[in-house]
mmCIF entry with sequence, helices, sheets and N, C-alpha, C, O atoms, coordinates in Angstrom:
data_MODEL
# 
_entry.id   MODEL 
# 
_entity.id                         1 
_entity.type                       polymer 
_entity.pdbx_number_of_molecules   1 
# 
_entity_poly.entity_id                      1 
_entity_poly.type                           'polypeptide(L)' 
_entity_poly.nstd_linkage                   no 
_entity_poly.nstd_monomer                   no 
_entity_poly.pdbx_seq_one_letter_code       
;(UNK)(UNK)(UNK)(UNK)(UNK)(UNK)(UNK)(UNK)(UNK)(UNK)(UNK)(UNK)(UNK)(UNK)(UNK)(UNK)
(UNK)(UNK)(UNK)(UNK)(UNK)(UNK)(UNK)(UNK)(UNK)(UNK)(UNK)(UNK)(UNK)(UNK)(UNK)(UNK)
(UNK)(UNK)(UNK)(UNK)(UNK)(UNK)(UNK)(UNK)(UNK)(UNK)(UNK)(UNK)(UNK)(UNK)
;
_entity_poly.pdbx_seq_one_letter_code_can   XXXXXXXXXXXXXXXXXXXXXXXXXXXXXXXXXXXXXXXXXXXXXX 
_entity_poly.pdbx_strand_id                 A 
# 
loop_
_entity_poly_seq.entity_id 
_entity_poly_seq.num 
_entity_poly_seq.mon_id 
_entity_poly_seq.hetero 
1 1  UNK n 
1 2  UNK n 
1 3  UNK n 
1 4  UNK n 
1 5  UNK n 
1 6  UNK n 
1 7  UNK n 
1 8  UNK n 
1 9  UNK n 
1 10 UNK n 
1 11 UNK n 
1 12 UNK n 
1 13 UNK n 
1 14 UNK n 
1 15 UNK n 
1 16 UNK n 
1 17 UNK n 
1 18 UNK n 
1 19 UNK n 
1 20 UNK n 
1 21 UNK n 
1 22 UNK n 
1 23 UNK n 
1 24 UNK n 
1 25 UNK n 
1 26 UNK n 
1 27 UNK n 
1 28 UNK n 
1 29 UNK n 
1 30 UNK n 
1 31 UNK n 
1 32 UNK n 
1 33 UNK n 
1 34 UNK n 
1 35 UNK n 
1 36 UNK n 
1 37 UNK n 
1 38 UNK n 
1 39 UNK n 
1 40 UNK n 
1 41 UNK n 
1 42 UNK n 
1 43 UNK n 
1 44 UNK n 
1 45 UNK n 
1 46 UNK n 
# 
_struct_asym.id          A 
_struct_asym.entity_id   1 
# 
loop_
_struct_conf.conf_type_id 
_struct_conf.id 
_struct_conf.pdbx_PDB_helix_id 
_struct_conf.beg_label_comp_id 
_struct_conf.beg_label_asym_id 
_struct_conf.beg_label_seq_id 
_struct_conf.pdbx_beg_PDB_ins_code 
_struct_conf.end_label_comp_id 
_struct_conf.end_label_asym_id 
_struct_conf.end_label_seq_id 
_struct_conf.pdbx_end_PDB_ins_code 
_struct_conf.beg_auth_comp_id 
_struct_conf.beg_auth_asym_id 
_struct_conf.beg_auth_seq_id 
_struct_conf.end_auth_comp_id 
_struct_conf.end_auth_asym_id 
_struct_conf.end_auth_seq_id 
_struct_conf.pdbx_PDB_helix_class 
_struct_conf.details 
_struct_conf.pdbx_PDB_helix_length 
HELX_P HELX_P1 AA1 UNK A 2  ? UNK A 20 ? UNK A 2  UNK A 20 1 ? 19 
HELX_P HELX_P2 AA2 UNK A 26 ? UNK A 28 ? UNK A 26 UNK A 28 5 ? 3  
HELX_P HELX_P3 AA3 UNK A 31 ? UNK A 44 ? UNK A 31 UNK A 44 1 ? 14 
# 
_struct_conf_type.id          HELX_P 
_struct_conf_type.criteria    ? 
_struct_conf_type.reference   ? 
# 
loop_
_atom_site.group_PDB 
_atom_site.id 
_atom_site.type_symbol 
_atom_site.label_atom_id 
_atom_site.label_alt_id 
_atom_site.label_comp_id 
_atom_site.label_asym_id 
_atom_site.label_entity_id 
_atom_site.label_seq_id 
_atom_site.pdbx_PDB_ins_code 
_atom_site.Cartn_x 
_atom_site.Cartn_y 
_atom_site.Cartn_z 
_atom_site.occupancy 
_atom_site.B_iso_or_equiv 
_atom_site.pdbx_formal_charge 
_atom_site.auth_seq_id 
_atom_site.auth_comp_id 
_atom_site.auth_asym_id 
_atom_site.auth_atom_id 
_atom_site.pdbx_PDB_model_num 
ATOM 1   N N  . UNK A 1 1  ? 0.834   -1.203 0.000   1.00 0.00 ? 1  UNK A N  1 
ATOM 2   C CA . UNK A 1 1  ? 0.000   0.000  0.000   1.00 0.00 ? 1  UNK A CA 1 
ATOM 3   C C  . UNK A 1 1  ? 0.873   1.259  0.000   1.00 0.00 ? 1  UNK A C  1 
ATOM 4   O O  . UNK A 1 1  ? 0.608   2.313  -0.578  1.00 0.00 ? 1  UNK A O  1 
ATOM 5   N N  . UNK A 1 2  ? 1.872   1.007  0.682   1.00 0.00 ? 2  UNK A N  1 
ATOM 6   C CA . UNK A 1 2  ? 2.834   2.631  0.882   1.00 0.00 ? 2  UNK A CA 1 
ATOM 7   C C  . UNK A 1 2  ? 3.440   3.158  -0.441  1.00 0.00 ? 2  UNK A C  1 
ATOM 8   O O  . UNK A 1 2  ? 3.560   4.336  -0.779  1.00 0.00 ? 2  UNK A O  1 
ATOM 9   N N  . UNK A 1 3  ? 3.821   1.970  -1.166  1.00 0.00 ? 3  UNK A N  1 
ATOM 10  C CA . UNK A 1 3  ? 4.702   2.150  -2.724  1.00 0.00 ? 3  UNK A CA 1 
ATOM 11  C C  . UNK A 1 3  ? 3.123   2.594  -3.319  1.00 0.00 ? 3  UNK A C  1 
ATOM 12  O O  . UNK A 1 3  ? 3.241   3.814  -3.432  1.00 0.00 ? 3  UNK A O  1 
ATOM 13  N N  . UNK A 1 4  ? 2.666   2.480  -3.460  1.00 0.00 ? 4  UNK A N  1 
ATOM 14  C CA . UNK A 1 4  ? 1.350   3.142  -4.494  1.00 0.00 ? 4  UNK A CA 1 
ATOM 15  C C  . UNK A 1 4  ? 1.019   4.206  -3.795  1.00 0.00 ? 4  UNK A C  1 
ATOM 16  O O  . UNK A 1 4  ? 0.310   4.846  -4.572  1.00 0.00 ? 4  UNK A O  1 
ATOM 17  N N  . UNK A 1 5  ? 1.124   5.011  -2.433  1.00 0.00 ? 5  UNK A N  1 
ATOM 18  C CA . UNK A 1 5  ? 0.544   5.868  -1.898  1.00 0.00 ? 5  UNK A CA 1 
ATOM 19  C C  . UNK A 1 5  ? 1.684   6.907  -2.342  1.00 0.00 ? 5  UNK A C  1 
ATOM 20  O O  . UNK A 1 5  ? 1.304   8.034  -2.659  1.00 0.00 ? 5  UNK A O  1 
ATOM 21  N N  . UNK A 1 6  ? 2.596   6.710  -2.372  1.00 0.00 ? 6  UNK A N  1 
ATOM 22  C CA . UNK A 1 6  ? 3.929   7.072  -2.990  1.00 0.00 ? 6  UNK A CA 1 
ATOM 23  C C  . UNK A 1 6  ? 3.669   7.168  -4.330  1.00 0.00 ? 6  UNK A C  1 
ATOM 24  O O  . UNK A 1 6  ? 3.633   8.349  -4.678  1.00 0.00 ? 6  UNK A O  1 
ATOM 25  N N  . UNK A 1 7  ? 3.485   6.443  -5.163  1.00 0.00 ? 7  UNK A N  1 
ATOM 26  C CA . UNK A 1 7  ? 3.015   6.931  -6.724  1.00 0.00 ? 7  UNK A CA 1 
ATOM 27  C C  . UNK A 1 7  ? 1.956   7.368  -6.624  1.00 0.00 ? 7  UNK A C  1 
ATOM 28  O O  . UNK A 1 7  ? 1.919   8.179  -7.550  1.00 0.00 ? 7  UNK A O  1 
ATOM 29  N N  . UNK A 1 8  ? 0.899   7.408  -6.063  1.00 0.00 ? 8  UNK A N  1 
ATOM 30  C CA . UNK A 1 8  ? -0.639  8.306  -6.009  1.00 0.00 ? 8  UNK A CA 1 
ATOM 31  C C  . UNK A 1 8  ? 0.178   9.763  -5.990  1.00 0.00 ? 8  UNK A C  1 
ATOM 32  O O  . UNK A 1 8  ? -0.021  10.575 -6.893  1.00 0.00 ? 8  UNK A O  1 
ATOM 33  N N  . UNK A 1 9  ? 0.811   9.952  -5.249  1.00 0.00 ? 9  UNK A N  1 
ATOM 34  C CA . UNK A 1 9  ? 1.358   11.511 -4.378  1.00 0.00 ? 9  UNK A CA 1 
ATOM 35  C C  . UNK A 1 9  ? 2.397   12.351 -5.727  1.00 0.00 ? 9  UNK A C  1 
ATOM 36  O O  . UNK A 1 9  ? 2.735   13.535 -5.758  1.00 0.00 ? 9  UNK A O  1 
ATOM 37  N N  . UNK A 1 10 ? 2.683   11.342 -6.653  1.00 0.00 ? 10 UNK A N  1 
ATOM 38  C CA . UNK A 1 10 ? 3.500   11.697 -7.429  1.00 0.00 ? 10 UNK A CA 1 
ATOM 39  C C  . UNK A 1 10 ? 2.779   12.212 -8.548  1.00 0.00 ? 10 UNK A C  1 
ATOM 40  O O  . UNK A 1 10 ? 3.079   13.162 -9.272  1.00 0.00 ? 10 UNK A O  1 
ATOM 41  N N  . UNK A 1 11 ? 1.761   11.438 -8.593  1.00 0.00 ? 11 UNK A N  1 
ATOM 42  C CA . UNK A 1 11 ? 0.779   11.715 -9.760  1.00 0.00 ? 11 UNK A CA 1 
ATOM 43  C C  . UNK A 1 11 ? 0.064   13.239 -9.459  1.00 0.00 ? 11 UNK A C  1 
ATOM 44  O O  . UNK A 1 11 ? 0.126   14.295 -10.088 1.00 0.00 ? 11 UNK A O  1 
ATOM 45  N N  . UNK A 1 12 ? -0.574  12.892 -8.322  1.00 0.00 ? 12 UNK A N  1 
ATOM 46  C CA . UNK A 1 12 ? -0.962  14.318 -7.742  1.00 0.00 ? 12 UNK A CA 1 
ATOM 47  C C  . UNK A 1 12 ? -0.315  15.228 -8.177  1.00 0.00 ? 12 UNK A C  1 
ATOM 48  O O  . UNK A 1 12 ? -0.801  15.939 -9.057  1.00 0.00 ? 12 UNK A O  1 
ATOM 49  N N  . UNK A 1 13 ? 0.951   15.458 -7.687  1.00 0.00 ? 13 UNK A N  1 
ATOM 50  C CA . UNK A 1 13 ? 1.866   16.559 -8.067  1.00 0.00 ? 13 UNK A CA 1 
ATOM 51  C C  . UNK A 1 13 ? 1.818   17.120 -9.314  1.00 0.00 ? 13 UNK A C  1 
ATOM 52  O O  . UNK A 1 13 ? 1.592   18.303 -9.567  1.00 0.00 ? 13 UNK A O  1 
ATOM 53  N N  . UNK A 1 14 ? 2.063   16.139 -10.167 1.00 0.00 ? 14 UNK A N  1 
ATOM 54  C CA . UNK A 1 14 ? 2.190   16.476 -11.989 1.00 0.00 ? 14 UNK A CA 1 
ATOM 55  C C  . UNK A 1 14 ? 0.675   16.814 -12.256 1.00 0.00 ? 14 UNK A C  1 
ATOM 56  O O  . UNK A 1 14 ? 0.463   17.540 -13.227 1.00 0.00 ? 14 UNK A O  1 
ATOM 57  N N  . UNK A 1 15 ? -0.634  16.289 -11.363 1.00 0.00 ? 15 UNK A N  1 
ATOM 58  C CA . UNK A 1 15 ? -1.776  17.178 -11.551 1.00 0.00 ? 15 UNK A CA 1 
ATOM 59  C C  . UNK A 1 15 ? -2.055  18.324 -11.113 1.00 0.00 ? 15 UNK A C  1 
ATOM 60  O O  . UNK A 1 15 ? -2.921  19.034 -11.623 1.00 0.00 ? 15 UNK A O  1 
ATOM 61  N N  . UNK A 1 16 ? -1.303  18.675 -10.036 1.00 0.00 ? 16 UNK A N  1 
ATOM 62  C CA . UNK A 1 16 ? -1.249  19.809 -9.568  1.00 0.00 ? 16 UNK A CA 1 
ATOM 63  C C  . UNK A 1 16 ? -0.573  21.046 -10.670 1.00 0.00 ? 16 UNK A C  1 
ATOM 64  O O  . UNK A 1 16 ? -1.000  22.192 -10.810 1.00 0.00 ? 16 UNK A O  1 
ATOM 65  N N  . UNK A 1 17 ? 0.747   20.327 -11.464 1.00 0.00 ? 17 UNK A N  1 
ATOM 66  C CA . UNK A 1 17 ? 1.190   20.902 -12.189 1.00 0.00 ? 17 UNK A CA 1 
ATOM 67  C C  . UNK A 1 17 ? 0.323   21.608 -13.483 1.00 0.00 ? 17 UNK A C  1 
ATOM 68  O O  . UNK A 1 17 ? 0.095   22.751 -13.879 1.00 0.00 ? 17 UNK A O  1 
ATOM 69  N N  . UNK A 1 18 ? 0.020   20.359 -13.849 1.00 0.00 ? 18 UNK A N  1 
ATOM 70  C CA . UNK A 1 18 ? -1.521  20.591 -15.100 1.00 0.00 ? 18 UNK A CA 1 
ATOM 71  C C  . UNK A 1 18 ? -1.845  21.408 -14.570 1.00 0.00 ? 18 UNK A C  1 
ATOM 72  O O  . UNK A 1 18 ? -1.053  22.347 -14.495 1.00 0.00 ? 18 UNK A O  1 
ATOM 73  N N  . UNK A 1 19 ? -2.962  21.516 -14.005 1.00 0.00 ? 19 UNK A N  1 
ATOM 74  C CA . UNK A 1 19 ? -3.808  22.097 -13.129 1.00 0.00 ? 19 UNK A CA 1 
ATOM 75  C C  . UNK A 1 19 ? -4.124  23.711 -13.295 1.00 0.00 ? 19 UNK A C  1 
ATOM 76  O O  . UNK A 1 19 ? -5.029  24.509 -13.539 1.00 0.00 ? 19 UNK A O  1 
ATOM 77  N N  . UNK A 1 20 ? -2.428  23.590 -12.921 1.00 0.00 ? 20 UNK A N  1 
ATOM 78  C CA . UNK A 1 20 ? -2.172  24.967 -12.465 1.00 0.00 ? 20 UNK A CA 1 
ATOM 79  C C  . UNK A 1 20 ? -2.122  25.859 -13.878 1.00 0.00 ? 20 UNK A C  1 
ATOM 80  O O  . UNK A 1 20 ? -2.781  26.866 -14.139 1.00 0.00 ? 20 UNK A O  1 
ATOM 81  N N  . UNK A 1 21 ? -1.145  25.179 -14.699 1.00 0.00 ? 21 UNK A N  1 
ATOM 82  C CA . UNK A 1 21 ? -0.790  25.331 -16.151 1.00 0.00 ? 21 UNK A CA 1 
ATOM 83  C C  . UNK A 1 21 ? -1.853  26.005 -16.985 1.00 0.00 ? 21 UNK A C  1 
ATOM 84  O O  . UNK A 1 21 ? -1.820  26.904 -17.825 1.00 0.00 ? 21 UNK A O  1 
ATOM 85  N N  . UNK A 1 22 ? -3.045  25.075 -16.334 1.00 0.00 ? 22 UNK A N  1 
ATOM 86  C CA . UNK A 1 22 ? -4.180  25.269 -17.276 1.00 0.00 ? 22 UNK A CA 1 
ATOM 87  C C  . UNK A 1 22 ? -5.529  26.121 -16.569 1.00 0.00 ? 22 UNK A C  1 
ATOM 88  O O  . UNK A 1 22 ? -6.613  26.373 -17.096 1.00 0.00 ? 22 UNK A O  1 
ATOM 89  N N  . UNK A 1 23 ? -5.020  26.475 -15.121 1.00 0.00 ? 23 UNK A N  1 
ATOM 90  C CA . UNK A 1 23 ? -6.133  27.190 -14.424 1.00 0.00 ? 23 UNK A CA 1 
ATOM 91  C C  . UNK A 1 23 ? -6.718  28.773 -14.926 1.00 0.00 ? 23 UNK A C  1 
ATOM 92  O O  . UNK A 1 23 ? -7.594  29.482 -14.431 1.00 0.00 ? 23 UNK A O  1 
ATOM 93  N N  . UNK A 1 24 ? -6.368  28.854 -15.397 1.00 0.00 ? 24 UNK A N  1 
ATOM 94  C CA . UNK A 1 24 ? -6.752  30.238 -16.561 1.00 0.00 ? 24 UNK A CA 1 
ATOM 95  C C  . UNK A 1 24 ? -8.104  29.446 -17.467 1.00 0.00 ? 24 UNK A C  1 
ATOM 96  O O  . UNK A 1 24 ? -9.205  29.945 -17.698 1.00 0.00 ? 24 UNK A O  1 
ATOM 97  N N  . UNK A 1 25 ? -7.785  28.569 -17.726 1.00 0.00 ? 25 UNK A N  1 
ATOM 98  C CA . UNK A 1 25 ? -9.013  28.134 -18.686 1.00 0.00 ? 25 UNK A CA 1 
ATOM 99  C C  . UNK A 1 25 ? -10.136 27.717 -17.631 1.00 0.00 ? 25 UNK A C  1 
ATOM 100 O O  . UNK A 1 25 ? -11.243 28.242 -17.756 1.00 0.00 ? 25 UNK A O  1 
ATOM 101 N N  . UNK A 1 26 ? -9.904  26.752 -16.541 1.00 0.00 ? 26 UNK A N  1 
ATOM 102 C CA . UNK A 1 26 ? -10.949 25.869 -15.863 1.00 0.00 ? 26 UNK A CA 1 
ATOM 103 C C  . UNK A 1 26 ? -11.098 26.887 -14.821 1.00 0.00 ? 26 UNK A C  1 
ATOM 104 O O  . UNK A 1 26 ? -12.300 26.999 -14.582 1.00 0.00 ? 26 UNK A O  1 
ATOM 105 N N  . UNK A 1 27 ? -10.478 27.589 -14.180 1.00 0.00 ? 27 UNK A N  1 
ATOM 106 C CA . UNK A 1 27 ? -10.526 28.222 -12.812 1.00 0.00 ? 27 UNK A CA 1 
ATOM 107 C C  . UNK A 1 27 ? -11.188 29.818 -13.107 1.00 0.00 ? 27 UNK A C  1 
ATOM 108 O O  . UNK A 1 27 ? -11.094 30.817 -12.393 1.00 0.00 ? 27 UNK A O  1 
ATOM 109 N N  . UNK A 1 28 ? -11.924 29.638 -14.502 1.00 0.00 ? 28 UNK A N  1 
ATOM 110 C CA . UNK A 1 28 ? -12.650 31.361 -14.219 1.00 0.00 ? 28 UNK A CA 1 
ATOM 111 C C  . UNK A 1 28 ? -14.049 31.214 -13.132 1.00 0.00 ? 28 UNK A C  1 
ATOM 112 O O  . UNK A 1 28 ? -14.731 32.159 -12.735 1.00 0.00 ? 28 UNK A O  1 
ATOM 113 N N  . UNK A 1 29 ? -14.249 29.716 -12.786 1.00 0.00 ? 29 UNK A N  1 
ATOM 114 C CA . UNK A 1 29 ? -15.376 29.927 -12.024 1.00 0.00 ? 29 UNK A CA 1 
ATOM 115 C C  . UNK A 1 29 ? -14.510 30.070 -10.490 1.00 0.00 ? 29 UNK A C  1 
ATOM 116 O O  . UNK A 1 29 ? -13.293 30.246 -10.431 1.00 0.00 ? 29 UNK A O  1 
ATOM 117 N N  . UNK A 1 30 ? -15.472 29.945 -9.221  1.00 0.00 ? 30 UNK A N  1 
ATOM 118 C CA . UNK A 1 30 ? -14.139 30.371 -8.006  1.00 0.00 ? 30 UNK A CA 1 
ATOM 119 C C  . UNK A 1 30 ? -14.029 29.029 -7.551  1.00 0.00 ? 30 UNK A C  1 
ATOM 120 O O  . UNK A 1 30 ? -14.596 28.004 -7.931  1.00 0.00 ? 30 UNK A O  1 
ATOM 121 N N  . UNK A 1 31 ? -13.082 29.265 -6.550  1.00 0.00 ? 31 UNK A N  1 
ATOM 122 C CA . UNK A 1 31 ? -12.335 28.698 -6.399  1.00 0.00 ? 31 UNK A CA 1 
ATOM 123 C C  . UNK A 1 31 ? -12.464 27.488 -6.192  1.00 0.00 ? 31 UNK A C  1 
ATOM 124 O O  . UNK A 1 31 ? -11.686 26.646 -6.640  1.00 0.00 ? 31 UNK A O  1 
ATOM 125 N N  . UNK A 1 32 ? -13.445 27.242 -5.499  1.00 0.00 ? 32 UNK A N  1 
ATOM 126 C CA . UNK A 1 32 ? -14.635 25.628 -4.549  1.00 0.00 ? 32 UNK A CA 1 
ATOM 127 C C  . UNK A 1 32 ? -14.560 25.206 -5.917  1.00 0.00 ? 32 UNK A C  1 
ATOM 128 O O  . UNK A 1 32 ? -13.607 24.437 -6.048  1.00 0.00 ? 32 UNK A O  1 
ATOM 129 N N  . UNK A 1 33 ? -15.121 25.379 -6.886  1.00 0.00 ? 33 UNK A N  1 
ATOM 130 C CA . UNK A 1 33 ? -15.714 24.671 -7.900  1.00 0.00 ? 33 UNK A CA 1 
ATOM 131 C C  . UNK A 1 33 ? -14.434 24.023 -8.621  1.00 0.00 ? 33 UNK A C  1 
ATOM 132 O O  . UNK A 1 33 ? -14.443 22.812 -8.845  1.00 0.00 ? 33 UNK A O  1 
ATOM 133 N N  . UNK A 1 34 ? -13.480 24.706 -8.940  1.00 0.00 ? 34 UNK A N  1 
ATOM 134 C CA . UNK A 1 34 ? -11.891 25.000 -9.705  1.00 0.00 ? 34 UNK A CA 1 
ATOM 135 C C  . UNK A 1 34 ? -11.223 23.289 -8.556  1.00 0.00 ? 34 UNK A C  1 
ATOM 136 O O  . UNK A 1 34 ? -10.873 22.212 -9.038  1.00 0.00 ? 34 UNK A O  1 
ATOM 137 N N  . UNK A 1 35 ? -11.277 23.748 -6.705  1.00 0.00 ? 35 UNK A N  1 
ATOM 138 C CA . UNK A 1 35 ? -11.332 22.324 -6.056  1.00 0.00 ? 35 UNK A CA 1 
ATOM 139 C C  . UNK A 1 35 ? -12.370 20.754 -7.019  1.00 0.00 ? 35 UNK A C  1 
ATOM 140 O O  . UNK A 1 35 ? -11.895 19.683 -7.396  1.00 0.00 ? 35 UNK A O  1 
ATOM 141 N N  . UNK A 1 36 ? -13.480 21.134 -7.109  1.00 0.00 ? 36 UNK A N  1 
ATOM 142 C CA . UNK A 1 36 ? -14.099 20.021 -7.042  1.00 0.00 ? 36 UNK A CA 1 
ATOM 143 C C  . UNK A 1 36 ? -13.979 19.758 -8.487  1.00 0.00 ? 36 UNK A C  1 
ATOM 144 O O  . UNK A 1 36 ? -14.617 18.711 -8.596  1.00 0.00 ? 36 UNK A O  1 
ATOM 145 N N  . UNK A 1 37 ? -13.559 20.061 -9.643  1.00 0.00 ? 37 UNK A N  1 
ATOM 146 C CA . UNK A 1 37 ? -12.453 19.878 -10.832 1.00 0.00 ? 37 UNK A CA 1 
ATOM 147 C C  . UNK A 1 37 ? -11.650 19.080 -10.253 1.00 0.00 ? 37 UNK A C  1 
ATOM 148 O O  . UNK A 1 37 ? -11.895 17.943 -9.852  1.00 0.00 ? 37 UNK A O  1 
ATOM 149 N N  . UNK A 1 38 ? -10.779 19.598 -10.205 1.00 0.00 ? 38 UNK A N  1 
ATOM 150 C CA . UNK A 1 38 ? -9.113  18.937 -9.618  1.00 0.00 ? 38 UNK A CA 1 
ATOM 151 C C  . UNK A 1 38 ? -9.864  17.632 -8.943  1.00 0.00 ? 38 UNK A C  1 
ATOM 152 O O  . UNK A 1 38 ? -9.828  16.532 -9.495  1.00 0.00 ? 38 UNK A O  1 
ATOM 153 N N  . UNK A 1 39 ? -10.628 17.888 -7.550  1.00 0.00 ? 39 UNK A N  1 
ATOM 154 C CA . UNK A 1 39 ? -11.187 16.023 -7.281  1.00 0.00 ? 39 UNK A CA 1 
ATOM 155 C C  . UNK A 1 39 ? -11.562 15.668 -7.884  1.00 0.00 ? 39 UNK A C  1 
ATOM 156 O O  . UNK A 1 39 ? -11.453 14.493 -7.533  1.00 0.00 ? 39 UNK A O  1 
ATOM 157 N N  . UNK A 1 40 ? -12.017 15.652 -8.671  1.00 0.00 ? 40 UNK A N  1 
ATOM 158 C CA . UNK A 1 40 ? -12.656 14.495 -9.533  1.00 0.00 ? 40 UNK A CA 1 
ATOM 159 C C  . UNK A 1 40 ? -11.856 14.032 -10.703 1.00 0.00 ? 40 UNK A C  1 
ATOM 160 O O  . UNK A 1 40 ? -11.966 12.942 -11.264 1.00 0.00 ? 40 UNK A O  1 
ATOM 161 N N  . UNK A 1 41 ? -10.979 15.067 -11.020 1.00 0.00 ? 41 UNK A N  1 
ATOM 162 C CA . UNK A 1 41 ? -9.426  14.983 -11.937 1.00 0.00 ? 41 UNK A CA 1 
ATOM 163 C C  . UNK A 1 41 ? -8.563  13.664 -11.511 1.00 0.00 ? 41 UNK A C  1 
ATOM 164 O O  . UNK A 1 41 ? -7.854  12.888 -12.152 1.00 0.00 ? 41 UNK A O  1 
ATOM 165 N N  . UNK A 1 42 ? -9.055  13.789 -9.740  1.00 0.00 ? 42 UNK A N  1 
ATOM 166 C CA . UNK A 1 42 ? -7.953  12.801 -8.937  1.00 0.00 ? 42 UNK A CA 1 
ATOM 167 C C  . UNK A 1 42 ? -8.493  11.531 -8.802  1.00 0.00 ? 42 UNK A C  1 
ATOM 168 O O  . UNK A 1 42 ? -7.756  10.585 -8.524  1.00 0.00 ? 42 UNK A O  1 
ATOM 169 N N  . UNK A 1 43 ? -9.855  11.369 -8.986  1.00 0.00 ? 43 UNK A N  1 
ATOM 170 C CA . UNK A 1 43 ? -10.529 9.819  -8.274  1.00 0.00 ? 43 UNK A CA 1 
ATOM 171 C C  . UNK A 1 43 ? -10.319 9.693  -9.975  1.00 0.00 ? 43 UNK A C  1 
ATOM 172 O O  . UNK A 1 43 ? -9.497  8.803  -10.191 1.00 0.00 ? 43 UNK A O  1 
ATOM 173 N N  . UNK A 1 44 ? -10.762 10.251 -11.107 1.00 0.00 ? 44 UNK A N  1 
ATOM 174 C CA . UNK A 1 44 ? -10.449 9.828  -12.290 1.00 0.00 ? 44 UNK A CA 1 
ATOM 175 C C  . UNK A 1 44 ? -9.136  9.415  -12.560 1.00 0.00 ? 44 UNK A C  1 
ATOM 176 O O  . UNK A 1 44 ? -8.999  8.479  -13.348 1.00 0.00 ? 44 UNK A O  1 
ATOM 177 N N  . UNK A 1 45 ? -7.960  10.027 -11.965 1.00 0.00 ? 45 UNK A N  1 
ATOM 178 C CA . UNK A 1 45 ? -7.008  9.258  -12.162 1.00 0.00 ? 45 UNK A CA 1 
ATOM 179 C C  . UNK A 1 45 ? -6.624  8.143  -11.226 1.00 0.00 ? 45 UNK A C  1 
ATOM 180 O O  . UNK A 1 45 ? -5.612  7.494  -11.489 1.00 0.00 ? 45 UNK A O  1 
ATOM 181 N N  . UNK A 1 46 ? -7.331  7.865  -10.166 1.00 0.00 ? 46 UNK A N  1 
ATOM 182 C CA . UNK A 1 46 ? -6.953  6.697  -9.764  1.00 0.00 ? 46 UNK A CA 1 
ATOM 183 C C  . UNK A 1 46 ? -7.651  5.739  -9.653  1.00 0.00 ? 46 UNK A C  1 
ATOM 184 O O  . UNK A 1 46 ? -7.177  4.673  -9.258  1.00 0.00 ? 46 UNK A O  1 
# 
């Protein structure tokens, strides 16, 4: 479980990276919503 919680955390990151990259496009609504993007970004990727 720890080695995959460890690649979950890694993945995160590089979504965080996206994310961010691209928050000009997804993030004109505020901020809560721009969150509940990104979660569902995250259960989709895992």
């Amino acid at each position: 479980m720890k080695p995959r919680t460890i690649d979950v955390f890694e993945d995160m990151r590089q979504l965080l990276v996206f994310a961010m990259s691209t928050s000009q496009i997804i993030c004109e609504q505020p901020v809560v919503k721009c969150r509940r993007l990104l979660k569902n970004a995250l259960l989709l990727a895992l």
